[in-house]
C-alpha positions in Angstrom: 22.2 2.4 7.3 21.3 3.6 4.0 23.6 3.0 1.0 25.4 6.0 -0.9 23.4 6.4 -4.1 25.3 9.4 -5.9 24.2 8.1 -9.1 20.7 9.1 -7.9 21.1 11.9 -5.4 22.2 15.2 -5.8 24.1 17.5 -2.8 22.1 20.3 -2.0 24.4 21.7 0.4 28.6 21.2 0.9 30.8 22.3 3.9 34.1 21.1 5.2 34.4 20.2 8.6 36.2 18.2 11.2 33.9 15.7 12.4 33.6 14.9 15.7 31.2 11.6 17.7 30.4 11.5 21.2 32.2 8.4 23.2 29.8 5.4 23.5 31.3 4.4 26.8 31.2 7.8 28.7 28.5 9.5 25.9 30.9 12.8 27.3 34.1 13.2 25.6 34.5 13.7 21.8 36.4 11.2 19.3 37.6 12.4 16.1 35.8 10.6 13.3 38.5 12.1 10.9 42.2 12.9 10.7 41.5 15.8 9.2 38.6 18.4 7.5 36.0 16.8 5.2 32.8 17.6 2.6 29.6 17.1 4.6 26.9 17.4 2.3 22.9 17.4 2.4 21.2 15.2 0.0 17.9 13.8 -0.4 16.6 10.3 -1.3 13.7 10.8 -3.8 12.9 7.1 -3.6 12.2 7.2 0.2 11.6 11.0 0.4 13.9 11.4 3.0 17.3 14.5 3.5 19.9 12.8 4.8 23.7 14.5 5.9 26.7 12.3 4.2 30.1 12.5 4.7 32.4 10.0 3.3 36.0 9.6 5.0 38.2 7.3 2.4 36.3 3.9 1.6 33.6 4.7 4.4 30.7 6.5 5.4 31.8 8.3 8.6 28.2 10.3 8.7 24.9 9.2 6.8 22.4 10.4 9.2 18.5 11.0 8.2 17.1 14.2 8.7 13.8 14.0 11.0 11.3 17.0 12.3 12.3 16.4 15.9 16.2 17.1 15.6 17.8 20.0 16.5 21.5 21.5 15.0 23.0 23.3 18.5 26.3 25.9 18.2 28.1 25.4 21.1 30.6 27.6 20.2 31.8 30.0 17.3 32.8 27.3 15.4 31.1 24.3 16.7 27.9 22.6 16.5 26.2 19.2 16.8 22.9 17.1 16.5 21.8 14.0 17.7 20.8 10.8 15.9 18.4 8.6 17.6 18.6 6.0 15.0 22.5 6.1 15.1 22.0 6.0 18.8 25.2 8.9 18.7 25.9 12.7 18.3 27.7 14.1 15.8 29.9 17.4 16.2 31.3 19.5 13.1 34.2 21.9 13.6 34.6 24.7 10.8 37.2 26.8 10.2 34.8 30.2 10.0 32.1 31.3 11.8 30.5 32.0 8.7 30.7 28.2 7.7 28.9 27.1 11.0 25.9 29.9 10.4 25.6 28.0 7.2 25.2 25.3 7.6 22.9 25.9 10.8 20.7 27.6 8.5 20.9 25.1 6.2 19.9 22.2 8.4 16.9 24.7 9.7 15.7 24.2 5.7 16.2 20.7 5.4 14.6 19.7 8.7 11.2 21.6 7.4 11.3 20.4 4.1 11.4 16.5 6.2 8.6 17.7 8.1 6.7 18.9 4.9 7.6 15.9 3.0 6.4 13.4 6.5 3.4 15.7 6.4 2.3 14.7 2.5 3.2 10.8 3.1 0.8 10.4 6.0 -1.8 12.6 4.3 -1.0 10.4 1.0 -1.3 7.3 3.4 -4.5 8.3 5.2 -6.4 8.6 1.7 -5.0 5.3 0.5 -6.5 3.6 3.7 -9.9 5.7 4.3 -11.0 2.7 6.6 -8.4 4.3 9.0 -10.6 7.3 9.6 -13.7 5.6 10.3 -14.5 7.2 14.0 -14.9 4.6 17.1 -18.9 4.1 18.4 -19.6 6.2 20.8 -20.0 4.7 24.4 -23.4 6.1 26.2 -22.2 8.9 29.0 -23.1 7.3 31.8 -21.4 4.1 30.5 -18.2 5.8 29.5 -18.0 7.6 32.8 -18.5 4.3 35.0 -15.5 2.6 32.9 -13.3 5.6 33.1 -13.8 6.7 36.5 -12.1 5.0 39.7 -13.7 3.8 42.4 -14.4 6.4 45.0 -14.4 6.1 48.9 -17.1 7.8 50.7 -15.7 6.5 54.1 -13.8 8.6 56.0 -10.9 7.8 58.3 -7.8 6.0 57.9 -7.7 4.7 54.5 -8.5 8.3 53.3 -5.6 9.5 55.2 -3.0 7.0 53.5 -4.6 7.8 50.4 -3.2 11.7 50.4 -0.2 10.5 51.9 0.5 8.2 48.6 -0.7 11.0 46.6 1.7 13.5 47.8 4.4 10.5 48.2 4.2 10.1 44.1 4.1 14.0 43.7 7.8 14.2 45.9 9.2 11.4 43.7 8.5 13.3 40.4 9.8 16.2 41.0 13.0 15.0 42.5 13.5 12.9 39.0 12.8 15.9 37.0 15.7 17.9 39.2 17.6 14.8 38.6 17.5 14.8 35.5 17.9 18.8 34.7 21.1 18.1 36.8 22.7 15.5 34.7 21.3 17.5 31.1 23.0 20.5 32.3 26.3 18.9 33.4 26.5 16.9 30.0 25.8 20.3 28.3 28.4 22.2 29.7 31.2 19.5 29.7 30.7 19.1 25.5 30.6 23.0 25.4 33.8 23.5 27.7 35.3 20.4 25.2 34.5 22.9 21.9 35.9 25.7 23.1 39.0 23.2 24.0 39.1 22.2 20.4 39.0 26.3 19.0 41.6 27.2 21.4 44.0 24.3 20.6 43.4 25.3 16.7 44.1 28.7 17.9 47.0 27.6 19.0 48.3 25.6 16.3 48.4 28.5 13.8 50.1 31.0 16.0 52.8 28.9 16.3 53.1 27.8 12.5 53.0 31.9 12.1 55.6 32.5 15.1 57.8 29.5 13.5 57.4 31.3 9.6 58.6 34.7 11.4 61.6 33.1 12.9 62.9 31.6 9.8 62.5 34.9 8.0 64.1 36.8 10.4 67.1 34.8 10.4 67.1 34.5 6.6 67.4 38.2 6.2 70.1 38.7 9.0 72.0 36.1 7.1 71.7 37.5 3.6 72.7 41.2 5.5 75.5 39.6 6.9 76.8 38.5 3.8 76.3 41.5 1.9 78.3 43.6 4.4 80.9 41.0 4.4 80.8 41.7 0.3 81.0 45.8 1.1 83.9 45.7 3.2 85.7 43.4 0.6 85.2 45.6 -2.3 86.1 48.4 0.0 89.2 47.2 0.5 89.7 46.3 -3.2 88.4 50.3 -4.1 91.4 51.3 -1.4 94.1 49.2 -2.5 93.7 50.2 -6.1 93.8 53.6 -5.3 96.5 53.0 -3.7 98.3 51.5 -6.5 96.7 54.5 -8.8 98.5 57.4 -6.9 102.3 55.2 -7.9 103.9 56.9 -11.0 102.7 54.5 -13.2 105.4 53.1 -15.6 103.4 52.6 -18.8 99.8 54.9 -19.8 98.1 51.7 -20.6 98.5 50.2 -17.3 97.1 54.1 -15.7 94.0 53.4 -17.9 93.2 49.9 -17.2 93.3 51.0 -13.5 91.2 53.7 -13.9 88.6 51.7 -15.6 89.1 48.7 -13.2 88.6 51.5 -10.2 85.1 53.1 -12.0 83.9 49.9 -12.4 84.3 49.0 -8.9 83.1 52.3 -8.1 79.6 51.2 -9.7 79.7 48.0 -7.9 80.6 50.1 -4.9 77.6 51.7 -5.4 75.2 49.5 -5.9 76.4 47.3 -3.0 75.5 51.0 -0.6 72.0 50.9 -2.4 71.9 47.3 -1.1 72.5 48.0 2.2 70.3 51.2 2.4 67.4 48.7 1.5 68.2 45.6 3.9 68.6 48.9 6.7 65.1 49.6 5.3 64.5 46.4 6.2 65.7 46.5 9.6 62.6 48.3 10.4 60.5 45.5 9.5 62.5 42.6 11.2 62.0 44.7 14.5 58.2 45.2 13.8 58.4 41.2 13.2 60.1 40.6 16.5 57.3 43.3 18.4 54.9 41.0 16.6 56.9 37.8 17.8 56.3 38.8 21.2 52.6 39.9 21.3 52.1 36.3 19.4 54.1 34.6 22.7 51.7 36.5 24.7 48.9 35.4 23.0 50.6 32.0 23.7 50.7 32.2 27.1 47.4 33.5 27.5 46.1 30.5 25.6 48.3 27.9 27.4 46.7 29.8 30.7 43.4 29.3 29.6 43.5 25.6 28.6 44.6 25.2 31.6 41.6 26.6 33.7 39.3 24.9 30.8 41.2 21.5 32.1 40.7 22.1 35.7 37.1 23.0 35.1 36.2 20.2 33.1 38.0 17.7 36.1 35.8 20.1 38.2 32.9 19.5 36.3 33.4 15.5 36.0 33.5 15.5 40.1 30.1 17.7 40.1 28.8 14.9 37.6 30.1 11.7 39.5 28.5 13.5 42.6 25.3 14.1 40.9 25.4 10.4 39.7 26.1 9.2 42.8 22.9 11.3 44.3 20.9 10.0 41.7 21.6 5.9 42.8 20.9 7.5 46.0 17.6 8.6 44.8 16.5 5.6 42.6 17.0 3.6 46.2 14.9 6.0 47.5 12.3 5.5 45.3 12.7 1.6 45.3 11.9 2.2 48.7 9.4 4.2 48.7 7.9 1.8 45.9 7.9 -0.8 48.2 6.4 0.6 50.9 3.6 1.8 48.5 3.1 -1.5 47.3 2.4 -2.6 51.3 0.2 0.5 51.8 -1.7 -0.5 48.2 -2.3 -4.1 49.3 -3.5 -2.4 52.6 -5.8 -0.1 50.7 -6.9 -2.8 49.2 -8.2 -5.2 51.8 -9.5 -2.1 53.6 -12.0 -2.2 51.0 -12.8 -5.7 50.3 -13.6 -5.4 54.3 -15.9 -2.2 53.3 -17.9 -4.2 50.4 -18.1 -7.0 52.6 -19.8 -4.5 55.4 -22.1 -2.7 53.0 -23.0 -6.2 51.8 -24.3 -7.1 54.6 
């Protein structure tokens, strides 16, 4: 791997992201490569003219992959993507927070990989004139030459050995194909097992903040029933205190001062009185929105539900789609014994084909 010059290269692109590499046992499931979201940035090298994608996670590089012409960035979701690294011998899978972010940065690696093609394209043209002796052109072979060396040896006898001939023809022809449709089977089942594991991951960090935002509702709610609560409690006492002095007001009063002090003590509580209502009109105000935030609480345990439901049919597919790929894998030894088989008996009929004609050369010999 290539060392982390930052003295000497400069980002040309940042992101956060959670990264993700595929399992080297199973090369199916995803492990996390951090605990949590970090910069991925593009740089390039101008020492070995190469764009590389860095990500550092503490003391470590968790990504420092090089950029070549042949990769390819694949969203396999809103908000994942991945690439693979033949040099790393791994894939890599980024999970953003936005859609926005993956579109990005899939535009992003579109740039860099033609700038590594354009840059590959210069250092081979640079290399071909440094070494012109390279382009010196091979001498020609005369036709009839060039067509005897090239050209197999034909059979102009008819019979058997022309027969087995066409039958190992179309023998190769059947075992080509069914490797191909082998192989489609196994790319596709890989494919959609990683893209059924993204949309895992979006729905889990679905999840995640609809319960932070259900548990933040909760506590409010019960924060403002508490603090009504109390402020009723306060209403009724001053009440009372407004009633008893009232009370005590409508007594002949023994001394004027005394009437006075009451009458100011009984304004004043008035005020408070007052102001205490005005509370309690705007905590009733307030009712309004604790319902709304309960109506909300419920469509967010809905949503819930819903979600818990779905990762639930994602599990069950992806067990069903691990038994379609054990099956598949399990046809395919079937099929590489097939064609062991088949290898051996083609090895027989080639040895056969062979002394048929050392027995023909041997006839037209003579």
């Amino acid at each position: 791997m290539y060392p982390l010059h930052r003295e000497r290269e400069q980002p040309l692109f940042s992101a956060r992201a959670h990264v993700f590499q595929i399992d080297p046992a199973t090369k199916r499931n995803w492990l996390p490569a951090s605990k949590h979201a970090v910069t991925v940035s593009f740089f390039y090298d101008a020492t070995r003219n190469v764009y590389r994608i860095i990500s550092v996670g503490g003391t470590k590089a968790i990504i420092n992959s090089t950029i070549t012409p042949n990769m390819t960035f694949t969203k396999t979701s809103h908000k994942f993507g991945q690439w693979a690294d033949s040099r790393a011998n791994t894939v890599y899978g980024l999970g953003f927070s936005t859609e926005q972010q993956l579109q990005q940065f899939s535009e992003q690696f579109k740039e860099v990989k033609e700038a590594a093609r354009l840059a590959r394209e210069k250092s081979q043209e640079r290399f071909e004139l440094a070494n012109p002796g390279l382009n010196i052109a091979a001498p020609q072979l005369p036709q009839d030459l060039s067509e005897e060396r090239h050209s197999p040896p034909l059979l102009t006898v008819n019979g058997p050995a022309e027969d087995k001939l066409c039958r190992s023809k179309s023998a190769d022809v059947e075992l080509t194909s069914e490797k191909e449709r082998i192989k489609k089977m196994l790319s596709e089942g890989s494919i959609c097992e990683i893209n059924m594991e993204a949309e895992l991951f979006t729905l889990q960090d679905s999840n995640a903040k609809l319960v932070a935002a259900l548990q933040e509702a909760n506590s409010s709610v019960d924060q403002w029933k508490k603090q009504l609560a109390e402020y009723q409690e306060e209403t009724d006492r001053l009440r009372e205190q407004v009633a008893e002095l009232e009370a005590q007001s409508r007594r002949p009063a023994a001394r004027e001062s005394e009437g006075e002090e009451l009458s100011h003590s009984v304004e004043e509580l008035e005020t408070l009185l007052r102001a205490k209502d005005q509370e309690i009109q705007s905590l009733q105000s307030k009712k309004c929105d604790i319902s709304e935030l309960e109506k909300e609480r419920e469509v967010a345990m809905e949503r819930l539900r819903e979600l818990e439901r779905r990762n639930a049919e994602l599990e069950e597919s992806v067990h069903d789609t691990e038994k379609t790929l054990a099956s598949s894998q399990e046809q395919r030894e079937q099929a590489e014994s097939e064609v062991r088989r088949v290898i051996e008996v083609l090895d027989l009929k080639i040895y056969d084909l062979n002394d048929l004609r050392q027995t023909l050369s041997k006839l037209i010999d003579k």
